[in-house]
C-alpha positions, 0 to 999 in steps of 0.5 A: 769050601776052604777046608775042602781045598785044604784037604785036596792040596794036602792030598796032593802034597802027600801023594806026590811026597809018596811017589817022591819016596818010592821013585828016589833016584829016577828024577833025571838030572838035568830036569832036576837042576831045571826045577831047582833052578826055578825054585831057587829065582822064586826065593831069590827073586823074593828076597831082592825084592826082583818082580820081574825075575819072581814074574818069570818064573811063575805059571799063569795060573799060580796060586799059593795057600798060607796055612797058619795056626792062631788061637788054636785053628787052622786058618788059611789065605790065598795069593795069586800069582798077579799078587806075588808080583806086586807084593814084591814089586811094592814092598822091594829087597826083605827086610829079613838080615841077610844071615836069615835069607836062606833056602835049602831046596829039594826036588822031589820028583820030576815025573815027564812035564810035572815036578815037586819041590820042597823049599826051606827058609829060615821063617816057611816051608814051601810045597810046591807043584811046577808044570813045563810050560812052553819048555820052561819050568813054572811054579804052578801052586804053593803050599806055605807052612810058616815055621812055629 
């Protein structure tokens, strides 16, 4: 089951980096500095250890898929977004030093209410679906590749 859902997020990642490429450039810019702008409260959020800010800008049905490689096979875990807000909330500010805290984000398509981004830290690479929820921008589902 696990390596179905594996296999349909990674689908779904590569579909939506298809369109982003034959689309470039059609992503209207207000709704791109919208989903940048929730992408960036995410990682921020994460960082100074704000579940509140993290809560916000999260979609109710949030879920994220941690994919890392040990002794030579895939091995993926899940996180709700109720368990992002209390990770933040219990572990507070990273301990990572501020020279590390970094983020390049890119919006790679806004298509109407749907949007996917792409978030590069110094430690993870981040792949992310975002839906307009109530007139907001909500990270809906994360695809998290930690860096070798």
């Amino acid at each position: 089951m696990k390596r179905h859902t594996l296999g349909l997020c990674l689908f779904s990642l590569l579909s939506f980096s298809f369109a982003a490429t034959a689309r470039q450039g059609n992503n209207p810019p207000d709704e791109s500095q919208a989903v940048r702008a929730t992408v960036a409260d995410y990682i921020e959020s994460y960082y100074a250890g704000d579940a509140a800010r993290m809560e916000k800008s999260l979609h109710p049905h949030y879920l994220k898929h941690v994919i890392r490689t040990s002794d030579g096979s895939l091995k993926m875990t899940e996180k709700t977004g109720l368990q992002m807000v209390q990770d933040v909330r219990s572990h507070g500010p990273s301990d990572l030093p501020k020279s590390e805290q970094t983020e390049q984000i890119t919006v790679l398509d806004v298509s109407e209410d749907t949007a996917s981004a792409k978030l590069v830290t110094s430690h993870w690479v981040d792949y992310m679906t975002l839906a307009k929820w109530n007139g907001e921008w909500k990270i809906v589902s994360v695809v998290l590749k930690e860096n070798d």
